[in-house]
C-alpha positions in Angstrom: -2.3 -32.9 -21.4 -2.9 -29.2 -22.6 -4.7 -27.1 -20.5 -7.3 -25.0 -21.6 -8.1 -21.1 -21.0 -11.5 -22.8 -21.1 -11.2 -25.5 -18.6 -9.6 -22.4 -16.5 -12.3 -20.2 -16.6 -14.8 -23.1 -15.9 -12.8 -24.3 -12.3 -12.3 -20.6 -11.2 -16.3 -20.1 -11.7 -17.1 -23.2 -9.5 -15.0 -22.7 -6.9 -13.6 -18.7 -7.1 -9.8 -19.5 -6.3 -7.3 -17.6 -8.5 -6.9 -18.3 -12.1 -3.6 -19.4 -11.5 -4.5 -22.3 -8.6 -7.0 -23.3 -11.3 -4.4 -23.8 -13.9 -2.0 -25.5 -11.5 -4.8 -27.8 -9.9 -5.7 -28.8 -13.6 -1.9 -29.5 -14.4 -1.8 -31.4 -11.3 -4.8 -33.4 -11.5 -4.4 -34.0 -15.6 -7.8 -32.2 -16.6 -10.0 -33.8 -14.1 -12.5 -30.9 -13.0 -14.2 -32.8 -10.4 -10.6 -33.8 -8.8 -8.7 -30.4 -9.5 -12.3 -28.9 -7.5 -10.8 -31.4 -4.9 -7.2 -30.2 -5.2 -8.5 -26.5 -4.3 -10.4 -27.4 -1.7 -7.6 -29.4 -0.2 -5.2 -26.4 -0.4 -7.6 -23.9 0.8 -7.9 -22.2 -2.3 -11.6 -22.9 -2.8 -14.9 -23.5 -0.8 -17.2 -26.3 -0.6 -20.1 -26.1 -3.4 -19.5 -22.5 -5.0 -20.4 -23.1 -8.6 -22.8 -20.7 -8.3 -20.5 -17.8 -7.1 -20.8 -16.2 -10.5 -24.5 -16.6 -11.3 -25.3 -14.0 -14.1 -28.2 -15.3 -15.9 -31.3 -13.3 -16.2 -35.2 -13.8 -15.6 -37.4 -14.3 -12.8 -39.0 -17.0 -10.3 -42.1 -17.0 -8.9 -44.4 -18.9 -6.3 -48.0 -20.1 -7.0 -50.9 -20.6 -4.5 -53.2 -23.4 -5.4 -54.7 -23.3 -1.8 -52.8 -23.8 1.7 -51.6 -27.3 0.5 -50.5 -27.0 -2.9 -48.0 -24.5 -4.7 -45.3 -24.4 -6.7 -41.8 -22.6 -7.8 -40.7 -21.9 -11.4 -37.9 -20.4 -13.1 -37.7 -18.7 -16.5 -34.7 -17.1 -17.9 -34.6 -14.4 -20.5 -31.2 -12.6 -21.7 -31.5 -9.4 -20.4 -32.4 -8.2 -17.3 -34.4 -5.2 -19.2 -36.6 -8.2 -20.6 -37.2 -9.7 -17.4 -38.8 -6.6 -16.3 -41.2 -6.4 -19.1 -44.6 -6.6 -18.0 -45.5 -9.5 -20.8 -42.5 -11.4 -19.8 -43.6 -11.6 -16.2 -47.3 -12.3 -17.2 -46.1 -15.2 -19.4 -43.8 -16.5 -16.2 -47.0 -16.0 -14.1 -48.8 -18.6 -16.4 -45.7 -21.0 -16.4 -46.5 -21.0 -12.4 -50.3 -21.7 -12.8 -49.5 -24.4 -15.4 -46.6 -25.8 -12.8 -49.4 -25.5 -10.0 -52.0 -27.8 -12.3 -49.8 -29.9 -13.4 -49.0 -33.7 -13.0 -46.2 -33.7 -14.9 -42.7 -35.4 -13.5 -40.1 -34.2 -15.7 -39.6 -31.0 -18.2 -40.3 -32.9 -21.3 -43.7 -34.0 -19.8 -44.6 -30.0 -18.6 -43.3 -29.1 -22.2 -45.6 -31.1 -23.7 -48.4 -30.6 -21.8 -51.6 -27.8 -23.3 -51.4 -24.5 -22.5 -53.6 -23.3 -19.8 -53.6 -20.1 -21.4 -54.3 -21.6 -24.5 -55.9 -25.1 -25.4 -54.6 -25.2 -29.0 -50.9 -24.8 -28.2 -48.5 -26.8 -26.1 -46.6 -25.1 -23.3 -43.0 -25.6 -25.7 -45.3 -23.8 -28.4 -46.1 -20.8 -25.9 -42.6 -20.5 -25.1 -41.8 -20.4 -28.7 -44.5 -17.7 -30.1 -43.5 -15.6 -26.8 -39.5 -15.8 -28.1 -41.0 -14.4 -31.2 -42.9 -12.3 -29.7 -40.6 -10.5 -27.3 -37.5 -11.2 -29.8 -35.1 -12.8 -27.0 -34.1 -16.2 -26.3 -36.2 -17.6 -23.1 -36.0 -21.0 -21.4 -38.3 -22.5 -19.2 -35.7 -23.8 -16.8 -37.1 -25.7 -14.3 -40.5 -26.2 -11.9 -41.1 -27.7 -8.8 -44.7 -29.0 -7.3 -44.9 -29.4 -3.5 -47.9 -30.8 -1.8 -48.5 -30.9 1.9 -50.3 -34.0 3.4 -50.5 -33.4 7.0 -50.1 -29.8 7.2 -50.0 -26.6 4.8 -47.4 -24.8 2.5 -46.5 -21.7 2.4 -44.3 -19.1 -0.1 -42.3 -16.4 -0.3 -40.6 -14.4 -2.9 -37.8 -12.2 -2.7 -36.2 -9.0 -5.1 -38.7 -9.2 -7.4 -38.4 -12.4 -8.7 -34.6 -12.8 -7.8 -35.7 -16.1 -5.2 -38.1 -18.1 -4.8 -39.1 -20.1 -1.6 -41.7 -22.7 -0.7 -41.5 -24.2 2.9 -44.2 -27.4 3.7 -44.7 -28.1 7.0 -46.5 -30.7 9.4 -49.4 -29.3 11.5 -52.0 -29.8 13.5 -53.1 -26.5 13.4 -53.4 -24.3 10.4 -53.9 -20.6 11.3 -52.3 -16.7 10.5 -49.7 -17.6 13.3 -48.7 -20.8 12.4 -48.9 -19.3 8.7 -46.9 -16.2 9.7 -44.0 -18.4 11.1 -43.7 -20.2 8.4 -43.2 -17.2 6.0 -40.4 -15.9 8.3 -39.2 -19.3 7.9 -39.2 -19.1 4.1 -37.3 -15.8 4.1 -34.9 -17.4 6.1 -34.4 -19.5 3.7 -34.1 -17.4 1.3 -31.8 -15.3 2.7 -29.0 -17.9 4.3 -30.0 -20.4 1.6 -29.5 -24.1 3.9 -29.1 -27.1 2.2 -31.0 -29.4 4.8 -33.8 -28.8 7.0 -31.8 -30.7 9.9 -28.8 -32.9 10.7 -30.8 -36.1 10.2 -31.0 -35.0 6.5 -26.8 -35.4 6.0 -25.2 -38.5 4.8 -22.6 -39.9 6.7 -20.7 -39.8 3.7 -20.6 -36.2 3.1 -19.5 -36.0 6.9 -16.7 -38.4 6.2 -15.9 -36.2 3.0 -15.7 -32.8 4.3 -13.6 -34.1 7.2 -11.2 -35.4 5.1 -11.1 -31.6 3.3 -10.8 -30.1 7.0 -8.0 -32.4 7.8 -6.3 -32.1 4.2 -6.2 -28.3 4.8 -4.5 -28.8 8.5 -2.1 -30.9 6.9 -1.0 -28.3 4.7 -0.9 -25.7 7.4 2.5 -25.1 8.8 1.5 -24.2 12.0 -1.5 -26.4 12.8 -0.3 -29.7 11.0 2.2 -29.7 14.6 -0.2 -29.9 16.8 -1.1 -33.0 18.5 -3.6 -35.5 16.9 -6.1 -35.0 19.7 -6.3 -31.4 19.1 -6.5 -32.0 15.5 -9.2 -34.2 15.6 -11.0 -31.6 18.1 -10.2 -28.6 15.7 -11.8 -31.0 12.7 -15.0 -32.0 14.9 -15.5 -28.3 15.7 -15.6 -27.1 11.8 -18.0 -29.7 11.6 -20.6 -28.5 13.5 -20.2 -25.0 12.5 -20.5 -26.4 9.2 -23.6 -28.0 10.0 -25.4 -24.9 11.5 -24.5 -22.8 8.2 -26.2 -25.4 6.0 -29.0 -27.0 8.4 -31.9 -24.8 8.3 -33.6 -25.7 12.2 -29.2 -25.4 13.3 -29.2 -22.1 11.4 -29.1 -18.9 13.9 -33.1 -17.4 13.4 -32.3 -13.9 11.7 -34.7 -12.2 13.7 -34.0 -13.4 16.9 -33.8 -10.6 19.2 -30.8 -11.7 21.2 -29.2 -13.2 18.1 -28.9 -16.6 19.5 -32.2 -18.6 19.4 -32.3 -21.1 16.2 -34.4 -21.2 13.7 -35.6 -24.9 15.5 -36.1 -23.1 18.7 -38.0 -20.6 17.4 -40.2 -23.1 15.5 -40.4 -24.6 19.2 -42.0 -21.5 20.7 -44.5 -20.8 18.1 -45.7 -24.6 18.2 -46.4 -24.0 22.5 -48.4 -20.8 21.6 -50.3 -22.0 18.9 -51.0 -25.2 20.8 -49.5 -26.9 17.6 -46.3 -29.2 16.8 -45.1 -27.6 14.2 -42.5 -29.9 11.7 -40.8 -28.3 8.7 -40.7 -31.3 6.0 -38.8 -29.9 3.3 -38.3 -26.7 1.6 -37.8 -25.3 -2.4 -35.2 -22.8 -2.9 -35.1 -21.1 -6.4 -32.7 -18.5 -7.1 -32.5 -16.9 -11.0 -29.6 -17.8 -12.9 -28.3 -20.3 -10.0 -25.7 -21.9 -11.8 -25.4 -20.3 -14.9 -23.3 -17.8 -16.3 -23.9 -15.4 -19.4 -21.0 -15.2 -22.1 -18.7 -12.5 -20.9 -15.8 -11.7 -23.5 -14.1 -9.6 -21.1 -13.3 -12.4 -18.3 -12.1 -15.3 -21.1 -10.4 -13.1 -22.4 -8.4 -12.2 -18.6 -8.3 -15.9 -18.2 -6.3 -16.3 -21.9 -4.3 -13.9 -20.6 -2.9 -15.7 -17.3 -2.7 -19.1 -19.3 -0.2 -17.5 -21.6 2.0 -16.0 -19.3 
């Protein structure tokens, strides 16, 4: 089948191999995008779970307070990033939070739909609407998230102005500023090295299974380490592995402000539980960054990729 400049330009943005290994893992795999990602990976042309390498979407997030148990994360994109420091803008994204915060609402089309706290006669998709008019730029409402502690408290954190947005519950038996205090440097942990889990027990053994059949894929079609003995192999794939795993597991993850640069983020959460007198659990954490995933229209780039598929 014909490959598209398209099709290109979509597999180099998830995975940022050249525009050439995109064309030929297309060729190869007939088109398939989720099996050419594969190809890449295989051939050490691409990383694991990079589609948001070119994020370029505008707008802000932003965290909510209800109290110490209840908060929530929402982001709203706008088109420019001069619009998205307009004062109105970021009120209206302010109000999108409180609504998000009060709301029981599972889905989008449910918060949509919902009234306005801002205004009882309109719905929320009616406020986004009259704002659109209003500030004469296309905005979405993008997506919310409501996290309740039961046993504990939340906390929040937002970073660059609205660029991330971070809410960490955790399992206490004591609520106070330290306990509070870790948490926060928690949540800026996680914004800053963005984990995927909060520990090992959180990873299928079916993603383990998958990335080791990448790893071994990749030694395969390395001259030099595809020769060496299985044993070694198989040590060399277990040993990615685990580094893997403390990259994306947050309580694996080295604690960025560990003064010797070794203690983990779960040894530090160790410490602070013996002198708070408290047993302190992360349960889960919400990680919002603007844009993540998106891409504006940029002429310049499909135009480059047109380029390379016609030579």
């Amino acid at each position: 089948m014909a490959i598209t400049a398209a099709q290109v330009k979509e597999l180099r943005e998830m995975t940022g191999a050249g525009m050439m290994d995109c064309k030929k893992a297309l060729n190869e795999t007939n088109g398939d995008m989720d099996a050419a990602v594969e190809y890449l990976r295989k051939n050490g042309q691409a990383k694991a779970e990079k589609k948001a390498g070119r994020v370029a979407a505008e707008g802000l997030c932003t965290v909510v307070m209800k109290d110490d148990k209840t908060a929530a994360v929402v982001e709203v994109n706008s088109e420019t990033d001069f619009v998205a420091k307009n004062e109105t803008f970021q009120e209206f994204v302010k109000n999108v939070a409180e609504q998000a915060v009060n709301s029981d609402a599972s889905d989008m089309d449910a918060f949509m739909a919902e009234t306005w706290n801002v205004d009882s006669s309109k719905t929320v998709k009616e406020a986004l609407v009259e704002k659109v008019a209003t500030i004469g730029e296309n905005l979405s409402i993008r997506r919310f998230e409501k996290v309740v502690a039961e046993n504990g408290c939340v906390v929040s954190y937002v970073h660059g102005g609205g660029r991330i947005g971070v809410i960490v519950e955790a399992e206490t038996s004591v609520i106070n500023d330290m306990v509070k205090e870790a948490l926060t440097n928690i949540a800026m942990q996680i914004a800053a090295l963005s984990p995927k889990y909060v520990d090992r027990s959180e990873v299928s053994e079916e993603y383990i299974a998958h990335e080791k059949e990448i790893l071994l894929a990749q030694i395969q079609n390395d001259p030099k380490e595809s020769q060496k003995p299985e044993k070694v192999i198989a040590g060399i794939v277990n040993g990615r592995i685990s580094k893997e795993l403390k990259e994306i597991c947050l309580t694996d993850q080295v604690y960025v402000k560990a003064e010797d640069g070794k203690q983990s983020v779960g040894q530090y959460l160790k410490a602070v539980s013996k002198e708070a007198g408290a047993d302190i659990t992360v349960k889960r954490f919400v990680r919002f960054e603007t844009g993540e995933g998106l891409e504006k229209k940029n002429e310049d780039f499909a135009a480059e990729v047109a380029a390379q598929m016609n030579q």
